[in-house]
PDB file with SEQRES, HELIX, SHEET and CRYST1 records, atoms N, CA, C and O in Angstrom:
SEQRES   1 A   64  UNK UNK UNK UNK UNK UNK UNK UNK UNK UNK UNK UNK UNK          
SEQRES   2 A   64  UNK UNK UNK UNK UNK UNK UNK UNK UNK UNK UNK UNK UNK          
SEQRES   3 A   64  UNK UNK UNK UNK UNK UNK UNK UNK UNK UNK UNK UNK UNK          
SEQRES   4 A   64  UNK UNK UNK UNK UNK UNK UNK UNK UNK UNK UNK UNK UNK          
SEQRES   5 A   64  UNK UNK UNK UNK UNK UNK UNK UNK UNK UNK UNK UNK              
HELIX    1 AA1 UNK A   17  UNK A   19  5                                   3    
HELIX    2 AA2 UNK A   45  UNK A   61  1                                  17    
SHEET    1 AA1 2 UNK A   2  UNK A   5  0                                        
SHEET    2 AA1 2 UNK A  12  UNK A  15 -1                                        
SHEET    1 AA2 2 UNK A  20  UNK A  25  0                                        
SHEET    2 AA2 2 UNK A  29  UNK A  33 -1                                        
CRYST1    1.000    1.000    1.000  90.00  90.00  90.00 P 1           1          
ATOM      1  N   UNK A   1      -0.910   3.038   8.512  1.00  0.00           N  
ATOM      2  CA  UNK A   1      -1.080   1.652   8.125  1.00  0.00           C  
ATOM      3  C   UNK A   1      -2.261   1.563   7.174  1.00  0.00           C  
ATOM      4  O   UNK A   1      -3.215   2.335   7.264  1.00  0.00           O  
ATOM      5  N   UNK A   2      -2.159   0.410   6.076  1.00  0.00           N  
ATOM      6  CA  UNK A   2      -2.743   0.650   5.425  1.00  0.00           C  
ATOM      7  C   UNK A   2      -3.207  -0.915   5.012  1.00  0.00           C  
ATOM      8  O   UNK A   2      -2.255  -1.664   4.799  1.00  0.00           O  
ATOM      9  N   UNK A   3      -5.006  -1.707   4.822  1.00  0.00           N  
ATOM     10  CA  UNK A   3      -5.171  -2.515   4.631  1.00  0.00           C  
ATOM     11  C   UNK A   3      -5.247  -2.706   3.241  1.00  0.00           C  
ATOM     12  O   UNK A   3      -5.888  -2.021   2.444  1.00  0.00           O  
ATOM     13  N   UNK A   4      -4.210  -4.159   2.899  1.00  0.00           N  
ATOM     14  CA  UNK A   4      -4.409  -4.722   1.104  1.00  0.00           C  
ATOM     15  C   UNK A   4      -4.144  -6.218   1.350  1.00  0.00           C  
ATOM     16  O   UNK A   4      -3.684  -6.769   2.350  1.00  0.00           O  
ATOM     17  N   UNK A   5      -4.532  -6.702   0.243  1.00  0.00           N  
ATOM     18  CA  UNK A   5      -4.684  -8.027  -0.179  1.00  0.00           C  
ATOM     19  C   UNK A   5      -4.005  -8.657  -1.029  1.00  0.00           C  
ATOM     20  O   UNK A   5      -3.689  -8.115  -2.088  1.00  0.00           O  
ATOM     21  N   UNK A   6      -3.643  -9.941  -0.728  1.00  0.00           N  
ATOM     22  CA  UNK A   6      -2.536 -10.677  -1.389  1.00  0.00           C  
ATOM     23  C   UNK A   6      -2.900 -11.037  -2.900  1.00  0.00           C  
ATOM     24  O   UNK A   6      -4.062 -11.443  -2.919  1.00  0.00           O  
ATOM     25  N   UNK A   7      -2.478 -11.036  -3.847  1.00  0.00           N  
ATOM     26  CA  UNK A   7      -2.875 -11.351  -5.008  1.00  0.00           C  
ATOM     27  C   UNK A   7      -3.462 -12.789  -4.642  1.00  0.00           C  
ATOM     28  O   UNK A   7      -2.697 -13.244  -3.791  1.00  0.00           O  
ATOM     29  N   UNK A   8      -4.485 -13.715  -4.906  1.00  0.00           N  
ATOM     30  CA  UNK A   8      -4.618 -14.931  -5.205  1.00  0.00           C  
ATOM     31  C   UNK A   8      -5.106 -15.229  -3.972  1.00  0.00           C  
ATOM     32  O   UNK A   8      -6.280 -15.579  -3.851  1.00  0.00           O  
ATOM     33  N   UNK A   9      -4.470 -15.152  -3.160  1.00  0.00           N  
ATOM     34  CA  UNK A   9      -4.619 -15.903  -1.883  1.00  0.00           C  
ATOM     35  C   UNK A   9      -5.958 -15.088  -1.298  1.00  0.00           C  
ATOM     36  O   UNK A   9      -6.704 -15.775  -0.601  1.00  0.00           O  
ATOM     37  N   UNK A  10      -6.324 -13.739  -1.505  1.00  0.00           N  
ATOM     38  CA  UNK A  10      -7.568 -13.199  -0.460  1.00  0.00           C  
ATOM     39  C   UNK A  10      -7.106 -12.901   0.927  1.00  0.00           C  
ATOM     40  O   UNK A  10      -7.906 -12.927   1.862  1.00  0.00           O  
ATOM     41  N   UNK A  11      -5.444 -12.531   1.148  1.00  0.00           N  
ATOM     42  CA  UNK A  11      -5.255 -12.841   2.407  1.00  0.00           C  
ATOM     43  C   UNK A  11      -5.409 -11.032   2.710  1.00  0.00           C  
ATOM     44  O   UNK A  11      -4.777 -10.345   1.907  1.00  0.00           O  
ATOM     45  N   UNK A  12      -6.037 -10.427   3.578  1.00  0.00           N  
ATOM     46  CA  UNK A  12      -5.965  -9.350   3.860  1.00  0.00           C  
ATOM     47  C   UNK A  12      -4.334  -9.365   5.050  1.00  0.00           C  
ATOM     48  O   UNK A  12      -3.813 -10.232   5.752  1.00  0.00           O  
ATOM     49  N   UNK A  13      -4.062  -8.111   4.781  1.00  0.00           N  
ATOM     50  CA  UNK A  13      -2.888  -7.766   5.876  1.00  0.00           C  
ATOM     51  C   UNK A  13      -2.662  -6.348   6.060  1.00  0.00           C  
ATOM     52  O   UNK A  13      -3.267  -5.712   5.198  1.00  0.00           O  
ATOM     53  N   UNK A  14      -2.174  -5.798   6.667  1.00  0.00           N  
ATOM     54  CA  UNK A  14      -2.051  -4.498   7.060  1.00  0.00           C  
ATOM     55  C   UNK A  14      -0.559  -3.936   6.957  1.00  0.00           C  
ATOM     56  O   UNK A  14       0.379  -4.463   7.556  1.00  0.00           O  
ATOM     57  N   UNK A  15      -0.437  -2.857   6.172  1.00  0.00           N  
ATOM     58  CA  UNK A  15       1.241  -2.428   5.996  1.00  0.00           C  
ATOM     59  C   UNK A  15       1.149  -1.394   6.224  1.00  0.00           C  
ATOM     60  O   UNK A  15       0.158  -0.667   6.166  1.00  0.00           O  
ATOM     61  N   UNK A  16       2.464  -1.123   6.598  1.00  0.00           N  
ATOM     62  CA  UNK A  16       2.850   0.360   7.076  1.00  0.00           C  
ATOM     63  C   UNK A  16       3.194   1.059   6.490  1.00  0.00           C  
ATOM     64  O   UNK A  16       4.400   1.297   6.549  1.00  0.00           O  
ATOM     65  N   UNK A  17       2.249   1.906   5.456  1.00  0.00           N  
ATOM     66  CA  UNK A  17       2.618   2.934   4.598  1.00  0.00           C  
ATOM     67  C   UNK A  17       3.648   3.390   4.478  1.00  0.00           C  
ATOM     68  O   UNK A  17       4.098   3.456   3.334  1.00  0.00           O  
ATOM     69  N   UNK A  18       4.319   3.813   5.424  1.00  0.00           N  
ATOM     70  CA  UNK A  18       5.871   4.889   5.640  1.00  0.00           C  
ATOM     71  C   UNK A  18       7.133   4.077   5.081  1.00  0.00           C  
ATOM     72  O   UNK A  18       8.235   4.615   4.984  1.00  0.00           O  
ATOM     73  N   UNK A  19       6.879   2.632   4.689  1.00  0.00           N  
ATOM     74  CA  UNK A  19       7.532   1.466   4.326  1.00  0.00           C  
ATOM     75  C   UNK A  19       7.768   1.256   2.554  1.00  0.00           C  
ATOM     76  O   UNK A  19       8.671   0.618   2.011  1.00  0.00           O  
ATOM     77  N   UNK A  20       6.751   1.943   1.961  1.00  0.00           N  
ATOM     78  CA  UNK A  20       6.662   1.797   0.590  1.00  0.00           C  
ATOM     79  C   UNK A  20       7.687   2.670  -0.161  1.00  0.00           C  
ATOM     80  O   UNK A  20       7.575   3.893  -0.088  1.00  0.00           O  
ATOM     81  N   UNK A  21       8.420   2.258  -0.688  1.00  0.00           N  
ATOM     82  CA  UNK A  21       9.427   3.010  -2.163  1.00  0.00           C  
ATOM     83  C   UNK A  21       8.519   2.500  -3.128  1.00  0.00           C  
ATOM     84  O   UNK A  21       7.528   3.168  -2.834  1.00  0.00           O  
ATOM     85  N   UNK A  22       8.180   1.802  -4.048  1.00  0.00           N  
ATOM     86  CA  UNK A  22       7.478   2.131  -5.333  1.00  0.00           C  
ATOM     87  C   UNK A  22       6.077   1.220  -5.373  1.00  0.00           C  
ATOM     88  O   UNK A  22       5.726   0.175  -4.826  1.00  0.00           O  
ATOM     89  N   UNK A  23       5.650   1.873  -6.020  1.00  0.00           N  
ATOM     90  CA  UNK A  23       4.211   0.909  -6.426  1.00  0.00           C  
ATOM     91  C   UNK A  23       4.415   0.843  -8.269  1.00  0.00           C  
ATOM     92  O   UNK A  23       4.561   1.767  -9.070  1.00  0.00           O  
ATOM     93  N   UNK A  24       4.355  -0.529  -8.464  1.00  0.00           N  
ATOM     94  CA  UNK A  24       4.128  -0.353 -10.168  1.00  0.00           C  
ATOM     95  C   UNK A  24       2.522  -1.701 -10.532  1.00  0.00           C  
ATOM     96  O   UNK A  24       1.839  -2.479  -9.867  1.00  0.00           O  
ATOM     97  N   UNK A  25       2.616  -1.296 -11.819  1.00  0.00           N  
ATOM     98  CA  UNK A  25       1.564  -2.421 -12.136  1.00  0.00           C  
ATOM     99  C   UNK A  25       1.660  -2.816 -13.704  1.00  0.00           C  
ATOM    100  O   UNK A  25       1.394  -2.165 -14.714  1.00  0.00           O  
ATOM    101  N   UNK A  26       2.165  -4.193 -13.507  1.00  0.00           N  
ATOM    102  CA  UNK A  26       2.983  -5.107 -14.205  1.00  0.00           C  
ATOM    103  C   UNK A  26       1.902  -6.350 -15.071  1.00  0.00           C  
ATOM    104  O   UNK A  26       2.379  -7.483 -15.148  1.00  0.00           O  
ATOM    105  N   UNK A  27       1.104  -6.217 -15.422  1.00  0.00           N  
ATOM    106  CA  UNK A  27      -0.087  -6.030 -15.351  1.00  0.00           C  
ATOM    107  C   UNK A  27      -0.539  -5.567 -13.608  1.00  0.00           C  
ATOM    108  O   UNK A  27      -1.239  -4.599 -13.308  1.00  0.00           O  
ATOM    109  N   UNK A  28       0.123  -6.620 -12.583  1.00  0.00           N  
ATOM    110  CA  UNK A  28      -0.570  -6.961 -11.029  1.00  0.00           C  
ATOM    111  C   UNK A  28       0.529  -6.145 -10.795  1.00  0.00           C  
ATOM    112  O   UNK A  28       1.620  -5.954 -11.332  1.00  0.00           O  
ATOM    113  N   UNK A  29      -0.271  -5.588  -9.535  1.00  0.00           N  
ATOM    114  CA  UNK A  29       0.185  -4.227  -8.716  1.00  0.00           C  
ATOM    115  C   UNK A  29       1.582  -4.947  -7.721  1.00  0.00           C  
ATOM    116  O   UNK A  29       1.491  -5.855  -6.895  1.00  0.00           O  
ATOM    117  N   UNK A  30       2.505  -4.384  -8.032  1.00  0.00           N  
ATOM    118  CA  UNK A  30       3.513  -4.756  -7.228  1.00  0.00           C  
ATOM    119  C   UNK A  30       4.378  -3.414  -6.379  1.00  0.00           C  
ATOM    120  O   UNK A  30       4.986  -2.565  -7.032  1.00  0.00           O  
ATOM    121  N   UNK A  31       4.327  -3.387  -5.009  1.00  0.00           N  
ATOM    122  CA  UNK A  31       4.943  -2.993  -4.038  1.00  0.00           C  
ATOM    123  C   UNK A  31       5.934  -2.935  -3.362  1.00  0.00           C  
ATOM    124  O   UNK A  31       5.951  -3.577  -2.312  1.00  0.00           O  
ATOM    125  N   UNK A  32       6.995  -2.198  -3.726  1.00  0.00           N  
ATOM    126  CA  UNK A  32       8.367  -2.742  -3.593  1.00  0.00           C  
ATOM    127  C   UNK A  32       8.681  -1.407  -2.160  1.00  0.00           C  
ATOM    128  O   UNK A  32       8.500  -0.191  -2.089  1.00  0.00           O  
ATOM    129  N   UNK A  33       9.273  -2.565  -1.119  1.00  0.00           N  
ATOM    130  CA  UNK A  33       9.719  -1.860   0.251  1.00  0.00           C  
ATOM    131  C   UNK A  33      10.704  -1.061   0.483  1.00  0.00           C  
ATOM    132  O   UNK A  33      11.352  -1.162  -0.558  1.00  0.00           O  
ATOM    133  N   UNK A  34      11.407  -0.131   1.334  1.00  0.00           N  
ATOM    134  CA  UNK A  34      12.053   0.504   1.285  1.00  0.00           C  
ATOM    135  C   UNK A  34      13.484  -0.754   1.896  1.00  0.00           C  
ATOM    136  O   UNK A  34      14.630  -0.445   2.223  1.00  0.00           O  
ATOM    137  N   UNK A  35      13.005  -1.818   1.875  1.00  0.00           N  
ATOM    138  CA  UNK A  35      14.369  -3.385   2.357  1.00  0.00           C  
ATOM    139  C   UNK A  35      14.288  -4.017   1.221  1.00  0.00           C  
ATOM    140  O   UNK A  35      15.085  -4.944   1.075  1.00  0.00           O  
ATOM    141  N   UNK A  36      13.346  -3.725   0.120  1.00  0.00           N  
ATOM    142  CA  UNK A  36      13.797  -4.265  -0.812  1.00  0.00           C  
ATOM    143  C   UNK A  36      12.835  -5.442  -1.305  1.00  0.00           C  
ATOM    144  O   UNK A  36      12.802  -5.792  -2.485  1.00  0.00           O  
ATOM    145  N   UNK A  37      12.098  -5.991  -0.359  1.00  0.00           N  
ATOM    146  CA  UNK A  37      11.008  -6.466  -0.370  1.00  0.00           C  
ATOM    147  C   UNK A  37       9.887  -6.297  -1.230  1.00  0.00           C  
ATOM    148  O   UNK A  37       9.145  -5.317  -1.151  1.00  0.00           O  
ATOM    149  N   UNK A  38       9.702  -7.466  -2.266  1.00  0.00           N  
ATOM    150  CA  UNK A  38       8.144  -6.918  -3.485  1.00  0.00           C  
ATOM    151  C   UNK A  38       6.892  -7.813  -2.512  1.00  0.00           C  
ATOM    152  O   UNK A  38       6.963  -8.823  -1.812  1.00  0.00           O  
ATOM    153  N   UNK A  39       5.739  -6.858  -2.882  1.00  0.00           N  
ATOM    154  CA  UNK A  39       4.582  -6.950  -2.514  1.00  0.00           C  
ATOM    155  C   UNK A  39       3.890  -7.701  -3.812  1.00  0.00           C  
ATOM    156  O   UNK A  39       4.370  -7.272  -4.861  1.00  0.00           O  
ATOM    157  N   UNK A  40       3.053  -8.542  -3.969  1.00  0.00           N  
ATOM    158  CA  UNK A  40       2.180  -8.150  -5.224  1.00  0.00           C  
ATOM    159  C   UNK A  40       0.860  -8.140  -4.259  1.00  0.00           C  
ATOM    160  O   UNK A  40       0.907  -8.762  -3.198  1.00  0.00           O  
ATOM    161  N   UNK A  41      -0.194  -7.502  -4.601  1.00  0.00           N  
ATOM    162  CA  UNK A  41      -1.387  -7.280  -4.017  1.00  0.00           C  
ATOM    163  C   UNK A  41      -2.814  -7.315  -5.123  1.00  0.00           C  
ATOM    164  O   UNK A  41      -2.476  -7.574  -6.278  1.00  0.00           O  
ATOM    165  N   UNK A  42      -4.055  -7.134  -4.966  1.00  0.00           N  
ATOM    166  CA  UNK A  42      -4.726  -6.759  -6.031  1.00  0.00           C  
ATOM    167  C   UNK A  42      -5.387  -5.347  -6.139  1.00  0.00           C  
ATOM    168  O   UNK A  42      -5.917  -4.885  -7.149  1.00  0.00           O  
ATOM    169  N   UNK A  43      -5.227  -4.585  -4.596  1.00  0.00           N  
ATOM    170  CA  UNK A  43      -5.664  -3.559  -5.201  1.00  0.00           C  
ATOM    171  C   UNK A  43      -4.600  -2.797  -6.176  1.00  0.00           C  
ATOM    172  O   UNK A  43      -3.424  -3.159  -6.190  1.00  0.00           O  
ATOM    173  N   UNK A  44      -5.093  -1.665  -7.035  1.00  0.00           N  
ATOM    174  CA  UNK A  44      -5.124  -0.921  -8.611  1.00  0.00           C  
ATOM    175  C   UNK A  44      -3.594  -0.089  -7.264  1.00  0.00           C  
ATOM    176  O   UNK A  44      -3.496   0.025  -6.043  1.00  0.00           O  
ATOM    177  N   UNK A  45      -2.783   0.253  -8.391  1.00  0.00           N  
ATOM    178  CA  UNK A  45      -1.879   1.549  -7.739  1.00  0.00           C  
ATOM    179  C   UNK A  45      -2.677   2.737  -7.346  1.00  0.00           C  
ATOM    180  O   UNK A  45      -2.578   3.315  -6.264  1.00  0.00           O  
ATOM    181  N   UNK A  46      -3.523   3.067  -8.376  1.00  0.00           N  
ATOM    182  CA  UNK A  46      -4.770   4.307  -7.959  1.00  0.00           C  
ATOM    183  C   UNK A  46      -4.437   3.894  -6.755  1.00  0.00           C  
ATOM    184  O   UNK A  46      -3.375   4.194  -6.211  1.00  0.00           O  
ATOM    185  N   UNK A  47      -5.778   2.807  -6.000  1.00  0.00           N  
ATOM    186  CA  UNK A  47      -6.182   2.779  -5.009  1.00  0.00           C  
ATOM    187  C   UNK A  47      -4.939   2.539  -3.811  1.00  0.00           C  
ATOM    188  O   UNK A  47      -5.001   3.046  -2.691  1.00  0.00           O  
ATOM    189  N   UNK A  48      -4.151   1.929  -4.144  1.00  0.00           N  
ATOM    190  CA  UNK A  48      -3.168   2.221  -3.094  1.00  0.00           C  
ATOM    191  C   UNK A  48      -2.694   3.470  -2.721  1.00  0.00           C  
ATOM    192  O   UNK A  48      -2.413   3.811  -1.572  1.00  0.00           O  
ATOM    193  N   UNK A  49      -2.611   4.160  -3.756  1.00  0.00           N  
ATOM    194  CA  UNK A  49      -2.135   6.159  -3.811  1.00  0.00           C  
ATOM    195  C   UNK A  49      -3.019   6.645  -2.205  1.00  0.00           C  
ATOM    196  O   UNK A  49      -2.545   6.998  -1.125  1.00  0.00           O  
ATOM    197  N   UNK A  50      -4.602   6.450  -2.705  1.00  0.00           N  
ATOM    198  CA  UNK A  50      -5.866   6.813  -2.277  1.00  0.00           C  
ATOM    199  C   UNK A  50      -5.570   6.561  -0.802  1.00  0.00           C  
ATOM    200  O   UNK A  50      -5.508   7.503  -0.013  1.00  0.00           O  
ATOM    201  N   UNK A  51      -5.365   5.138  -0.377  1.00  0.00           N  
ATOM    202  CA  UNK A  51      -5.083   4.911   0.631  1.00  0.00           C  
ATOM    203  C   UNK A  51      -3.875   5.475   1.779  1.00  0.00           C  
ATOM    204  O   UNK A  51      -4.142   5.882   2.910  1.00  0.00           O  
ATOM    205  N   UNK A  52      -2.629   5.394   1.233  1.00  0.00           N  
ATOM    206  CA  UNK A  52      -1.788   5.827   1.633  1.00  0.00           C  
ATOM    207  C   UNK A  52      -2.027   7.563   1.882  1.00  0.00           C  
ATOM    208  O   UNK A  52      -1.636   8.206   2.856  1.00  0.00           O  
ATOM    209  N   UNK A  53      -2.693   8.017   0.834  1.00  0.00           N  
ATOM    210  CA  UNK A  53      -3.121   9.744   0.879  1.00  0.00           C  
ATOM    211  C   UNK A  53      -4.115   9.914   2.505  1.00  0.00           C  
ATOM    212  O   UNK A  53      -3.874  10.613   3.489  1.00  0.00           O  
ATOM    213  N   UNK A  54      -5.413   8.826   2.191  1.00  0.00           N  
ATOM    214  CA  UNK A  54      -6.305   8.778   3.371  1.00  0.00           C  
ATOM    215  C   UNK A  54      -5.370   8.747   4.523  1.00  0.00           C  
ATOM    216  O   UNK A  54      -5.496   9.778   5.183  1.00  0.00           O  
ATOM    217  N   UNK A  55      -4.403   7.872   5.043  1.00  0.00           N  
ATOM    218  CA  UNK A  55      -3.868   7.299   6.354  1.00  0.00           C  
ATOM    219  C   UNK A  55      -2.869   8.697   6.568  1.00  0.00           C  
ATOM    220  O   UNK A  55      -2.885   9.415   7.567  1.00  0.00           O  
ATOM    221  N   UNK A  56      -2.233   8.830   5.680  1.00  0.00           N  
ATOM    222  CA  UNK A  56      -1.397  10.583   5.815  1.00  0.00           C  
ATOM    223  C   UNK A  56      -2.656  11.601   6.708  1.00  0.00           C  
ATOM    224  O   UNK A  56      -2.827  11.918   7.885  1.00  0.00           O  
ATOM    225  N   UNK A  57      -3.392  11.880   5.351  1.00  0.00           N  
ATOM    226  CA  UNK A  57      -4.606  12.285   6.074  1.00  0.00           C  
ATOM    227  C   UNK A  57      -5.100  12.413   7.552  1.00  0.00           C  
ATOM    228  O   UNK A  57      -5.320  13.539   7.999  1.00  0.00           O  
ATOM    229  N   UNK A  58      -5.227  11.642   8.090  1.00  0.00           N  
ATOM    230  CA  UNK A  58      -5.689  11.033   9.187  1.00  0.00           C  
ATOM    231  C   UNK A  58      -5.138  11.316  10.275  1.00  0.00           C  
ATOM    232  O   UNK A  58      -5.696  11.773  11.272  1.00  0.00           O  
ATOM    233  N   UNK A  59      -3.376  10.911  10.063  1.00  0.00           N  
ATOM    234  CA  UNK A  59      -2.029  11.482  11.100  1.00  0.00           C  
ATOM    235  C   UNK A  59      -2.066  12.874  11.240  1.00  0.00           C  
ATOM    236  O   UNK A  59      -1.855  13.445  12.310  1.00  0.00           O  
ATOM    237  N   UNK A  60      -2.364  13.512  10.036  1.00  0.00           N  
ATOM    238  CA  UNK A  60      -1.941  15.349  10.056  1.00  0.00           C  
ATOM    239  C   UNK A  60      -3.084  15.658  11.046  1.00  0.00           C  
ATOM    240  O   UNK A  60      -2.918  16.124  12.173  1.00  0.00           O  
ATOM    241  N   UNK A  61      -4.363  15.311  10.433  1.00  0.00           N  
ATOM    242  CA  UNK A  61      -5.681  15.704  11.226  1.00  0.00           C  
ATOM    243  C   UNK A  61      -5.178  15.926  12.705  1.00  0.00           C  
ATOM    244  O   UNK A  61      -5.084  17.009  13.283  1.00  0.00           O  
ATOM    245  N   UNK A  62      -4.875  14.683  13.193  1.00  0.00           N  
ATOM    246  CA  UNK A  62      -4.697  15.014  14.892  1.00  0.00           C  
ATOM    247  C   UNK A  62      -3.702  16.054  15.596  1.00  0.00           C  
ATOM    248  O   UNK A  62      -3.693  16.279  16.807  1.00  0.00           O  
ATOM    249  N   UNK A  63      -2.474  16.933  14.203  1.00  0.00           N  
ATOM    250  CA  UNK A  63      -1.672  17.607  14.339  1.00  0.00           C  
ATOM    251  C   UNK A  63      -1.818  18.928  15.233  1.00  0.00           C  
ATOM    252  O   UNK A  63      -1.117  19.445  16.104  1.00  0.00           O  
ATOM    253  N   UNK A  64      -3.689  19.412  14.310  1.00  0.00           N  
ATOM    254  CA  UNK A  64      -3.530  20.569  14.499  1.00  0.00           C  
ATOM    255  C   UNK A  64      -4.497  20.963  15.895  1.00  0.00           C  
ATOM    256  O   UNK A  64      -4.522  22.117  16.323  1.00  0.00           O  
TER     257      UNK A  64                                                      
END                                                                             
């Protein structure tokens, strides 16, 4: 899971990484779900990458 923010609104929310098919940025970063569902958010695609990499991260850690 991964915390981002609503374009405009400031609304923080929490998504479930494993949920994401594409990230683009249209100028504004938009998040499109694996239901089909668009996100727009303000963090950068970078930083969504970053994030989603960290929370992967995190799951494997407890693997070994």
């Amino acid at each position: 899971m991964i915390r981002v923010t609503r374009l405009k609104c400031n609304d923080d929310f929490i998504l479930n990484a494993e949920l994401i098919e594409t990230i683009e940025e249209t100028p504004d970063t938009v998040i499109t779900l694996t239901s089909g569902k668009k996100l727009i958010v303000e963090e950068t695609m970078d930083e969504i990458v970053r994030r989603v990499m960290e929370y992967r991260r995190a799951i494997f850690r407890n693997f070994r």
